[in-house]
C-alpha positions as CSV (number, residue, x, y, z in Angstrom):
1,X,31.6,128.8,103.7
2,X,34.9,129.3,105.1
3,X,37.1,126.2,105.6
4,X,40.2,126.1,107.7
5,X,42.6,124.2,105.3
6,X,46.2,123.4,106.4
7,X,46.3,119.4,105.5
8,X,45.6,118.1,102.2
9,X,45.0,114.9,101.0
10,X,45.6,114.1,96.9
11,X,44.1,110.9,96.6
12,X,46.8,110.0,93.5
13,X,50.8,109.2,93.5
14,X,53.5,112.0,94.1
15,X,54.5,113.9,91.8
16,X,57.4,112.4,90.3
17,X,59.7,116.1,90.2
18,X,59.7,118.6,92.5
19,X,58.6,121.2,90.1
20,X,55.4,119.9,90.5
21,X,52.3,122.8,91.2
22,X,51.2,121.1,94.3
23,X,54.3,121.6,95.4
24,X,54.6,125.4,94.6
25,X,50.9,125.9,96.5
26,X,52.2,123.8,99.5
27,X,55.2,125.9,100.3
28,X,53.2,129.4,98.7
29,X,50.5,128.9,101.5
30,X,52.1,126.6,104.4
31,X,50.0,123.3,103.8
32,X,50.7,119.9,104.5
33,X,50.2,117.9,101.1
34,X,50.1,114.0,101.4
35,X,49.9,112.2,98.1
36,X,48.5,108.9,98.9
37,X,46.4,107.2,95.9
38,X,42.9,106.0,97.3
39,X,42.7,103.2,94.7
40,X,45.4,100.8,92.5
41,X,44.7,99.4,89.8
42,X,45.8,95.6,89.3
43,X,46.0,93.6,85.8
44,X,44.0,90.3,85.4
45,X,46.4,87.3,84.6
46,X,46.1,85.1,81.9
47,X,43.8,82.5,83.8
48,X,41.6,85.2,84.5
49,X,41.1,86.4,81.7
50,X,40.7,83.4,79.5
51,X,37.3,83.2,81.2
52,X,35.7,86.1,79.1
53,X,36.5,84.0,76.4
54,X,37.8,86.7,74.2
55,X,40.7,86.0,71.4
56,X,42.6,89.1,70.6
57,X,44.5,87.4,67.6
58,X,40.5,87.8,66.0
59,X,40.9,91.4,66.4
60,X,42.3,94.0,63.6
61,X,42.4,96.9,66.0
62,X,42.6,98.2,69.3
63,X,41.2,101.2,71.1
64,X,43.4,103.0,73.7
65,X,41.6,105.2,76.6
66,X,44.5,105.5,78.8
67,X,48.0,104.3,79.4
68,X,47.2,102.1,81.9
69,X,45.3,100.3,79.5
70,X,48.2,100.0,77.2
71,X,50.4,98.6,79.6
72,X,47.8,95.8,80.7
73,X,46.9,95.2,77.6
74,X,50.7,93.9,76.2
75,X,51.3,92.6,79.4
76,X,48.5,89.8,78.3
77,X,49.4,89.6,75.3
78,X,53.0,88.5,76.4
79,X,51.5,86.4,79.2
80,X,49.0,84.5,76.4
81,X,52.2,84.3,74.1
82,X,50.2,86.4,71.3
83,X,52.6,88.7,69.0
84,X,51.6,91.8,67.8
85,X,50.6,91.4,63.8
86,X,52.1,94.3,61.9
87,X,48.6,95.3,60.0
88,X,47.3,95.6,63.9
89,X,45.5,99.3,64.0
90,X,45.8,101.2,66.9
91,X,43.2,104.0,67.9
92,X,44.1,106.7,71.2
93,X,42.1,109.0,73.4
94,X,44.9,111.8,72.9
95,X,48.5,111.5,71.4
96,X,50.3,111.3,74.7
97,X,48.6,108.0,75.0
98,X,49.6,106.9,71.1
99,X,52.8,108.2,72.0
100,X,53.0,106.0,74.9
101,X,52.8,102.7,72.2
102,X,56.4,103.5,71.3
103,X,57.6,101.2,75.0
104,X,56.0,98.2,73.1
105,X,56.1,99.0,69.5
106,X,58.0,100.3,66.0
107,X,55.9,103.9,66.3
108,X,56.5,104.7,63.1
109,X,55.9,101.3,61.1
110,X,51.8,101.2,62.4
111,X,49.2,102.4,61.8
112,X,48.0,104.9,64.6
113,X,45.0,107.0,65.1
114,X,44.4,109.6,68.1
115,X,42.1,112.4,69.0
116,X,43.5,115.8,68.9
117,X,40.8,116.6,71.0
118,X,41.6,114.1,74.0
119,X,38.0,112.8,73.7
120,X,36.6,110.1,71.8
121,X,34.3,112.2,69.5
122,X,37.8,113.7,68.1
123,X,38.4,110.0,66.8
124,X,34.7,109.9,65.2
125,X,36.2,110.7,62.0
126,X,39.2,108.0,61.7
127,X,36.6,105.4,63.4
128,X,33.8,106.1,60.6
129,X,37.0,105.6,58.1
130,X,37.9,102.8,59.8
131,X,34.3,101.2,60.9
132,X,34.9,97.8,59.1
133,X,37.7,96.9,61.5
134,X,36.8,94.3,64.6
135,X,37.8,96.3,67.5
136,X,39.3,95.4,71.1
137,X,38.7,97.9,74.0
138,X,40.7,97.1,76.9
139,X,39.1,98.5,79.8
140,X,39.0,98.6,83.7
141,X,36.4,96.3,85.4
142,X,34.8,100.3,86.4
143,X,34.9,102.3,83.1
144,X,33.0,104.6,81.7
145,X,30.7,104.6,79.1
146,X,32.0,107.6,76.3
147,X,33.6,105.6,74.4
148,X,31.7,102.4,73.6
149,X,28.6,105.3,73.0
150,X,31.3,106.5,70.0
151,X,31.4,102.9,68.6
152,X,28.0,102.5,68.8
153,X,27.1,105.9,67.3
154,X,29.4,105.0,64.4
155,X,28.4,101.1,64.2
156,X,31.3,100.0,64.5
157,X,32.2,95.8,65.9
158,X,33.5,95.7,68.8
159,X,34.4,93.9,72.1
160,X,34.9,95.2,75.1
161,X,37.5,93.2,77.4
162,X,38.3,93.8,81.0
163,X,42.1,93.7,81.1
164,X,42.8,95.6,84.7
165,X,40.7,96.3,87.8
166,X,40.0,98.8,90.2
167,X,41.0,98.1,93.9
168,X,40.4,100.3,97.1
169,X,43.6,100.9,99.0
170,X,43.3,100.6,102.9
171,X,43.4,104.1,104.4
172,X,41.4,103.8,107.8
173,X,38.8,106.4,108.5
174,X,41.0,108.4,111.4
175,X,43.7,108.8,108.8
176,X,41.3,110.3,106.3
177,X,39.7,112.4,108.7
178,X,43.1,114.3,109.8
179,X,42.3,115.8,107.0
180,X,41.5,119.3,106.4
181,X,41.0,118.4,102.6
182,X,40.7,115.5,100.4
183,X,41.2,115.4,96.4
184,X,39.5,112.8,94.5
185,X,40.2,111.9,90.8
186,X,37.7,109.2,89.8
187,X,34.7,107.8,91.1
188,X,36.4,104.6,92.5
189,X,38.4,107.0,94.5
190,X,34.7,107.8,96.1
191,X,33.8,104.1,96.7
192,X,36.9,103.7,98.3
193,X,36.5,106.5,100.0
194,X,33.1,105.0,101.2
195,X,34.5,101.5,101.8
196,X,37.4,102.7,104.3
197,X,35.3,104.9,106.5
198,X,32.0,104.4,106.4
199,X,30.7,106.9,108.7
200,X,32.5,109.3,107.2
201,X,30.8,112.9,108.3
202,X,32.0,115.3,105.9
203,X,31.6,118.3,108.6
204,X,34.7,121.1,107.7
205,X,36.7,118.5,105.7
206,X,37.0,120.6,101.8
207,X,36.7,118.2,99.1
208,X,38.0,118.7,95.6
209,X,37.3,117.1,92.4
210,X,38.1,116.7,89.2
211,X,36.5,115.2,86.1
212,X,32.9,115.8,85.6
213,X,32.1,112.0,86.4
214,X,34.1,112.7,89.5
215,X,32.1,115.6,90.3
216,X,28.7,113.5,90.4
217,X,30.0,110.9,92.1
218,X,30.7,113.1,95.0
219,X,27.0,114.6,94.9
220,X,25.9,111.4,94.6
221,X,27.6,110.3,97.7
222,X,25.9,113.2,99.7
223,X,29.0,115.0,100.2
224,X,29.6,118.7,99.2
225,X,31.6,119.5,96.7
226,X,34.5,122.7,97.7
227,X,36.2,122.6,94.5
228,X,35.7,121.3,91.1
229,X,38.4,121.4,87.8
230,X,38.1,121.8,85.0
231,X,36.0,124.9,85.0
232,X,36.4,128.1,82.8
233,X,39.6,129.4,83.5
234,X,40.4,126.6,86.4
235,X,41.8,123.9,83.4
236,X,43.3,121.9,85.8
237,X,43.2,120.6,89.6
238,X,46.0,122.7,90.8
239,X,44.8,125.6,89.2
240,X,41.1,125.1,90.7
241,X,43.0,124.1,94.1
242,X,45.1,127.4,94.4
243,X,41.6,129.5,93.7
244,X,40.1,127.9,96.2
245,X,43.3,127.8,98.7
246,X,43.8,131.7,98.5
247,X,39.5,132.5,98.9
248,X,40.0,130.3,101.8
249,X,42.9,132.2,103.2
250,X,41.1,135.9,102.3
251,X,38.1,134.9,104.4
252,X,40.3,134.4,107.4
């Protein structure tokens, strides 16, 4: 199916150089690319999060699935007055997130664990090593499910505490459907989607994907999928979006 693409919308913040892909496809084919993120993602306070009754100072570790998570997390913990013990172990999806700790701690005085895989089965191993260590997962009030399958896989005690939550920005349903294509990076970014126009009729409008979650959210929500990262030689969301750009431009 041949879709006449000209106007994109990527449903996350711009890029923050302008050596960015997106841009390089933009000016490459002669799109318009909007970056305008779908969803935001705001911390709880202190009040609010009191009411999960959860202590951290009972906790000897932490598990990191994402910056944002980092970021919320010592943002309570400075809000609740709670310093950071020393012996405090720190687990992380991928090292760009452990190195991330380094804005609120001594990097090399702790004790730091990450996957080199950038899934939580590549911290199986340190987790199993590690399984007598009460754990804290700071997570979004919409989170998957990977890791806390992990921790129960390898026994470990934990407790998961919502530290952040997922909010739909308001984007009304004629500015989404000026669109010639829409980019979607999380499920929430489909419920929000959902929420802001909801008679939405896909019709031409491409939409794009990526994350495998992402991907069935999309199905689930009726719509058709255009293009979908990653995918065997399509690693990322720009690479998957210039395939799909240039097929759409040779069947013109």
């Amino acid at each position: 199916m041949a879709l006449k693409v000209k106007k994109i919308l990527v449903s996350q913040p711009a890029p923050q150089t302008e050596k960015s892909p997106y841009f390089d496809i933009a000016e490459k084919y002669h799109l318009q690319m909007d970056f305008r993120p779908f969803i935001r993602v705001d911390g709880l306070d202190a009040k609010e999060f009191r009411q999960q009754r959860i202590n951290i100072q009972d906790y000897s570790a932490v598990v990191f699935t994402a910056k944002v998570a980092i970021d919320h997390f010592f943002s309570l913990c400075e809000e609740l007055r709670i310093p950071m013990p020393e012996t405090m172990k720190y687990f992380c999806i991928s090292e760009s997130v452990a190195l991330y700790l380094q804005k609120y701690i001594v990097y090399r005085k702790r004790k730091i664990f990450f996957s080199a895989t950038g899934k939580m089965d590549g911290l199986a191993t340190a987790l199993t090593k590690h399984n007598k260590e009460k754990f804290i997962v700071p997570v979004s009030d919409v989170h998957s499910d990977d890791l806390i399958n992990v921790l129960d896989d390898k026994k470990a005690e934990y407790t998961k505490a919502i530290m952040y939550r997922t909010v739909s920005n308001n984007i009304t349903q004629d500015e989404i459907l000026s669109y010639d294509m829409l980019i979607f990076f999380s499920p929430a970014g489909i419920l929000s989607l959902q929420k802001n126009a909801p008679d939405f009729k896909q019709g031409d409008i491409a939409i794009g994907c990526f994350g495998a979650a992402t991907a069935k959210a999309v199905r689930d929500a009726g719509l058709r999928l255009d293009c979908e990262a990653p995918l065997p030689g399509m690693p990322s969301m720009t690479a998957a979006l210039e395939a799909f750009i240039k097929e759409n431009h040779k069947s013109k």
